[in-house]
C-alpha positions as CSV (number, residue, x, y, z in Angstrom):
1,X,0.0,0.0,0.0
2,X,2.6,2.4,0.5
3,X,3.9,2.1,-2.9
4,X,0.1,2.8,-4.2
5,X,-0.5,5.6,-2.4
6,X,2.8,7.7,-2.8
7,X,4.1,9.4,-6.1
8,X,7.6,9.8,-5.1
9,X,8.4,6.3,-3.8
10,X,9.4,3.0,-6.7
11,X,8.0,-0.3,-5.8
12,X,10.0,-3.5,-5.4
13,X,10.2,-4.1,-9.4
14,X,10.4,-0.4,-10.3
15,X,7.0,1.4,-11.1
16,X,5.1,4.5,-9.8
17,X,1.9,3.0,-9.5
18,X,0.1,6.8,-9.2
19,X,1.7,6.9,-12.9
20,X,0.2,4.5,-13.9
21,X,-3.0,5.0,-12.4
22,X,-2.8,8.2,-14.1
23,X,-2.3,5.9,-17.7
24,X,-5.5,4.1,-17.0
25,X,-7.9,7.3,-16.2
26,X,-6.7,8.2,-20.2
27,X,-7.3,4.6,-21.8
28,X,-11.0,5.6,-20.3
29,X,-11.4,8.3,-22.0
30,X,-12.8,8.9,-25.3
31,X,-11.2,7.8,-28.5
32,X,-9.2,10.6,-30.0
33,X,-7.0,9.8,-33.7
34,X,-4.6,11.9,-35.5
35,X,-3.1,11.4,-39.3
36,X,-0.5,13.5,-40.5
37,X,-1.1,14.5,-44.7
38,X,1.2,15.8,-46.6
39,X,1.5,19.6,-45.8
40,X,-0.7,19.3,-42.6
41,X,-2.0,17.3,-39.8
42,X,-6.1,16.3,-39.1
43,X,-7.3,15.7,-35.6
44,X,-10.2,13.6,-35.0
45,X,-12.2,13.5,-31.6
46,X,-15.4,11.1,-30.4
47,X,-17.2,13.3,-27.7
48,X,-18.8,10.0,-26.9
49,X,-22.3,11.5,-24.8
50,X,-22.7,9.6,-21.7
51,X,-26.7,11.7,-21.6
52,X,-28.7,12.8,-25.0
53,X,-29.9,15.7,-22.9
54,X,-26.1,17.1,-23.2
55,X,-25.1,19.6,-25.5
56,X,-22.8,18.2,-27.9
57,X,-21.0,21.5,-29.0
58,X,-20.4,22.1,-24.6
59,X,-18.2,19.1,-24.6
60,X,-14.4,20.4,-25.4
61,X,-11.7,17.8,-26.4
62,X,-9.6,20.3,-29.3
63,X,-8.2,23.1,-27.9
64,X,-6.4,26.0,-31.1
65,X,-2.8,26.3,-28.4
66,X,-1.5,28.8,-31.3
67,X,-2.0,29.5,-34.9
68,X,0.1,26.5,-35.9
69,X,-0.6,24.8,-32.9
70,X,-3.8,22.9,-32.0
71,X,-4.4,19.5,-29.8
72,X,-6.9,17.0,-28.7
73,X,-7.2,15.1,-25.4
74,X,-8.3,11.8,-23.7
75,X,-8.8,11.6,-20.2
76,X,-9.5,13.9,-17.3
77,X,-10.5,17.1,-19.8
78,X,-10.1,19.5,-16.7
79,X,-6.2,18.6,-16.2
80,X,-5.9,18.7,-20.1
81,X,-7.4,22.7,-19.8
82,X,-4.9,23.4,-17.2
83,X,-1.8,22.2,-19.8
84,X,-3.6,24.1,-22.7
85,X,-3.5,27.2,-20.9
86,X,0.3,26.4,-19.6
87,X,0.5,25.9,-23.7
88,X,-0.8,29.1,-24.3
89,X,1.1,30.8,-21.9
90,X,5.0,29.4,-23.6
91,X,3.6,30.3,-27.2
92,X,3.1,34.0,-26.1
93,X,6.7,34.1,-24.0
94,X,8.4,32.7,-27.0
95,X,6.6,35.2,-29.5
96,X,7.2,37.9,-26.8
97,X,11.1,37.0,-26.4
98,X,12.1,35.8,-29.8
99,X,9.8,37.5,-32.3
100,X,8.7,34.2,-33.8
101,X,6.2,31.4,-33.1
102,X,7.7,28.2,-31.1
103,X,8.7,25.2,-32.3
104,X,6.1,22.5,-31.8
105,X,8.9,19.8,-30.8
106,X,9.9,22.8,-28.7
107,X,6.6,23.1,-27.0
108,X,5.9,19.4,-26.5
109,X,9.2,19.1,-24.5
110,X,8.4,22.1,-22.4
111,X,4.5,20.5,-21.6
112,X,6.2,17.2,-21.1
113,X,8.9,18.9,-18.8
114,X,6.1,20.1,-16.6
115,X,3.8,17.1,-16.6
116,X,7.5,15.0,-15.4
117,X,7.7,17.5,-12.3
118,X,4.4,15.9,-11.4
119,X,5.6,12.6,-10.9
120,X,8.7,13.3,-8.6
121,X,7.7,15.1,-5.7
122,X,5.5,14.8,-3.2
123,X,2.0,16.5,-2.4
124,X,0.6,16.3,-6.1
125,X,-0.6,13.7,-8.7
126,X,0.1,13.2,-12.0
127,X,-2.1,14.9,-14.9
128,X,-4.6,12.0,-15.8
129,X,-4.8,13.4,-19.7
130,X,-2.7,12.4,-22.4
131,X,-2.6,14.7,-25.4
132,X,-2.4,14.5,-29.5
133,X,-0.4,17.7,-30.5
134,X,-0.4,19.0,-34.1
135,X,1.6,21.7,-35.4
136,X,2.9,22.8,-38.3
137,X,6.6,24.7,-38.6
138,X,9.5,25.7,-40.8
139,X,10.4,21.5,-40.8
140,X,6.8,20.5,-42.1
141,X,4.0,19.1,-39.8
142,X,4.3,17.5,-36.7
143,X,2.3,14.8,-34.7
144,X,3.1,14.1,-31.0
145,X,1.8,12.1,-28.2
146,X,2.1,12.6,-24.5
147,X,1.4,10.6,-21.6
148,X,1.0,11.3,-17.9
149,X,4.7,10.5,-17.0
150,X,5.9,12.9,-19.1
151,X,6.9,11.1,-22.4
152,X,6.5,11.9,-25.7
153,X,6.7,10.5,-29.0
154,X,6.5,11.5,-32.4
155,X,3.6,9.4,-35.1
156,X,3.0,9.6,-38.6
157,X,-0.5,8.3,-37.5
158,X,-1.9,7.8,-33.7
159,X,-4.5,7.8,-31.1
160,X,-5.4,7.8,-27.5
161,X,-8.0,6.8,-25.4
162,X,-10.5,4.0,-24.9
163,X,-10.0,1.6,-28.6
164,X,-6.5,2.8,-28.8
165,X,-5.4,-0.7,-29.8
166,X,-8.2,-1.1,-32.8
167,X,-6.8,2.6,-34.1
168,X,-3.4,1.7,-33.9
169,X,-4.3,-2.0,-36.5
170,X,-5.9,0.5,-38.8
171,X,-3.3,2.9,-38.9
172,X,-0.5,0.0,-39.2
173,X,-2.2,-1.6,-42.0
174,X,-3.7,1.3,-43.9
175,X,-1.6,4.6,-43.5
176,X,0.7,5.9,-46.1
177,X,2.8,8.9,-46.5
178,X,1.6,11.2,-48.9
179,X,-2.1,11.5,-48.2
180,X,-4.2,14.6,-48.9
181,X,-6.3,16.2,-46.3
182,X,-9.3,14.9,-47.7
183,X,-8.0,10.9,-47.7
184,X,-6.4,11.2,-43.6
185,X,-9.3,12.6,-42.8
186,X,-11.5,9.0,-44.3
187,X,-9.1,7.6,-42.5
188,X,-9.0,9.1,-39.5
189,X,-13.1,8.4,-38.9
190,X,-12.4,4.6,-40.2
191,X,-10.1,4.3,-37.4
192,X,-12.1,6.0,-35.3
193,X,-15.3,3.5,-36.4
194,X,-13.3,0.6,-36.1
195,X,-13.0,1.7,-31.9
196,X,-16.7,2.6,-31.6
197,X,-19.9,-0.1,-30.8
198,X,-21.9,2.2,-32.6
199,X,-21.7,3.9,-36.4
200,X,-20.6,7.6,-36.2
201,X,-22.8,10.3,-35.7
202,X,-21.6,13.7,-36.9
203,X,-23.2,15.6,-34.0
204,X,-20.3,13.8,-31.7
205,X,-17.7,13.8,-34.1
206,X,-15.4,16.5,-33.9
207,X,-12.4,17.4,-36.8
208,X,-9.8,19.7,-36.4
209,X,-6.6,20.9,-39.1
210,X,-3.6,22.7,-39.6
211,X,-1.7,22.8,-42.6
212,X,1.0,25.2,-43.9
213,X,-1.5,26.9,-45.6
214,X,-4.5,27.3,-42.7
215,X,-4.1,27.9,-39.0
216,X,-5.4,25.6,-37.0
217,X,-9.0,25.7,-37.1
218,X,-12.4,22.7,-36.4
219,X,-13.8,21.9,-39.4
220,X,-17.8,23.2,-39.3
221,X,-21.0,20.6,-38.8
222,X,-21.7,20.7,-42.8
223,X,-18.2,19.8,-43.5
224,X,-18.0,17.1,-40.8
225,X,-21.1,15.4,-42.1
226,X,-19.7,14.6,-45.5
227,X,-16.6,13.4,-44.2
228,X,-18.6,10.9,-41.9
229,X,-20.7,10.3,-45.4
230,X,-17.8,8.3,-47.0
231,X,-16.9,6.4,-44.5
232,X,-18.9,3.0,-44.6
């Protein structure tokens, strides 16, 4: 029990169970996918509505972090505001100090930085949230994960959350470099189906985008319904 209950201390064979508590409260969370394309990066979110007297467009999962910065989260969506705003805060330091926007590999080490000071001392818990960031930059676009211990890792094609496993045989099987917007996006949503009980509804679909040539931006409810269209 000690080793349960307290972040700074290793058990016996070497893990921080609070850690990986933290990992678990994301695989509940709902199914989020990301494809890179060739000049961009689409984000795809299932708001997943536990009542049908919520308000679908209430439920935030994509947060706009800068103009060529944008993410989507799985987990506990209150700890992932709390990061977006600490996000927010580096984009406008680095525009402030060096006249130019950050980085996104830049960014995603200084979020991951922060989340890691979460797991080493005592008195607080680790963010339960992971987080998909896309960006795009002077190298191209970018697609990173995050977990609560702090790591990161860069995808071609990803996802988090609750079906994570049924994403990832999509993506392994299906993904190619190269794609248009229009073709990650079909398959981003047949990832996304292939994780779901239940066919997609537009209405709890969400799609975000960033590409050299738009900021980031979520795709409107007319756009997302023929995108859902094509996907059998």
């Amino acid at each position: 029990m000690a080793y349960d209950r307290a972040i700074t201390v290793f058990s016996p064979d070497g893990r921080l169970f609070q850690v990986e508590y933290a990992r678990e409260a994301v695989k509940r969370g709902t199914t989020t996918v990301g494809v890179k394309f060739k000049d961009g990066v689409v984000l795809i979110v299932d708001k997943r509505l536990s009542s049908k007297l919520i308000e679908p467009e209430s439920i935030e999962k994509v947060f706009k972090i800068d103009g060529h910065i944008g993410c989507a989260t799985s987990g506990l969506v209150a700890d992932a505001r709390a990061l977006v705003d600490r996000a927010r805060v580096e984009c406008q330091i680095n525009a402030f100090n060096y006249a130019e926007k950050i980085p996104v590999d830049a960014l995603v080490k200084k979020l991951c930085d922060f989340k890691q000071t979460y797991t080493q001392y005592g008195g607080v818990r680790p963010f339960g949230t992971a987080l998909i960031i896309a960006g795009v930059d002077e190298s191209g676009p970018h697609l990173y994960e995050t977990d609560p211990s702090g790591a990161m890792m860069a995808y071609k094609a990803g996802g988090i959350g609750a079906g994570r496993n049924e994403v990832m045989e999509v993506f392994e099987k299906d993904y190619k470099s190269g794609l248009t917007q229009s073709q990650a996006t079909t398959l981003g949503l047949r990832a996304l189906a292939a994780a779901s009980e239940h066919k997609l509804k537009p209405e709890v679909i969400e799609i975000a985008v960033v590409s050299a040539k738009q900021e980031f931006h979520t795709l409107t409810q007319d756009a997302v319904k023929k995108a859902v269209a094509k996907v059998k």
